[in-house]
N, C-alpha and C positions, 0 to 999 in steps of 0.2 A: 397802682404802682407806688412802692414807698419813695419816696424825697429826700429823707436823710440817710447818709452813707452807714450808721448801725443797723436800721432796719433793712434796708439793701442786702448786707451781709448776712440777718439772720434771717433773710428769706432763705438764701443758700444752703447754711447751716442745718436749716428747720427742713428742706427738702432732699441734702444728702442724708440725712438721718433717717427721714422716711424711708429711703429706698432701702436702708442699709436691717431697718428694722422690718421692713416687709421680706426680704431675701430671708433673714435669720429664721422667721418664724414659720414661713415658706418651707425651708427645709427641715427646720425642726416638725411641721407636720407630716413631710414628708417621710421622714425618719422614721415616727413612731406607727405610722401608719402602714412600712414597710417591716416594720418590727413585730406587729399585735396580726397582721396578716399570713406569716412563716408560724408551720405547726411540725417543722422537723428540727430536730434535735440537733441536728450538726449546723445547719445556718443559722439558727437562735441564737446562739453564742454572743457572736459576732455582729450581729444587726442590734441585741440587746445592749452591747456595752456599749456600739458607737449611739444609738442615742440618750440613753443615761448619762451621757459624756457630754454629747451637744447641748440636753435641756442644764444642766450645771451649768454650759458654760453660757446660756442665753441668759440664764437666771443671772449669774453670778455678772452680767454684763446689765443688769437691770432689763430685759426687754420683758419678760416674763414675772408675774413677781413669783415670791420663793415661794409661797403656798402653790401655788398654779404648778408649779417644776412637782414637787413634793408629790400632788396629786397625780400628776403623768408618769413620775417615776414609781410610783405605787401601782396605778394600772399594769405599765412594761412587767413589773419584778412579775406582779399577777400572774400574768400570760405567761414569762417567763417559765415559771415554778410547775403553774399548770401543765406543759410543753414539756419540762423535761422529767416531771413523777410520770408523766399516763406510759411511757415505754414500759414503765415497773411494773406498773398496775396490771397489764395485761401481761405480763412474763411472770407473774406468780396467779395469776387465773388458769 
C-alpha cells in the first residue's frame, strides 16, 4: 500500500482509467464485430458508421493508437464495400 498521499491518488487515477479504457475497447470490439458479422445491405449502413465513429473516437482519445483505428477502419470499409457491390453483382448475372 502507498504511504504518500500523491501515490495514494494515483493509485485511483491509474485504476479509474483502467476501467474506463477496458469499457472503450470492450465496445469498440464489440462494435466491429457486430459490424464485419451483418452481410445485408440495409443494417450495414448503420452498424458501419457507428463503429467507424467509435474507433475515431477511441483513437482520437488516445486508447488505441491511430495506425491500429486506421487498420480497423480499413477492414470495416472492406466488408462494407464487399456487402453492398455483391446485390449488383448478382442482378446483372
Amino acid at each position: 500500500m502507498a504511504n504518500h498521499k500523491s501515490a495514494k491518488k494515483r493509485i485511483k487515477v491509474t485504476e479509474r482509467r483502467r476501467v474506463e479504457n477496458k469499457t472503450s475497447l470492450s465496445k469498440l470490439k464489440t462494435l466491429t464485430k457486430k459490424a464485419l458479422g451483418i452481410s445485408e445491405k440495409e443494417e450495414i449502413e448503420k452498424a458501419y458508421k457507428e463503429a467507424v465513429a467509435y474507433t475515431d473516437k477511441v483513437s482520437a482519445k488516445g486508447r488505441i493508437h491511430k495506425n491500429t483505428a486506421a487498420r480497423r477502419k480499413a477492414a470495416l470499409t472492406k466488408h462494407f464495400n464487399a456487402v453492398v457491390a455483391a446485390p449488383k453483382a448478382e442482378a446483372k448475372a
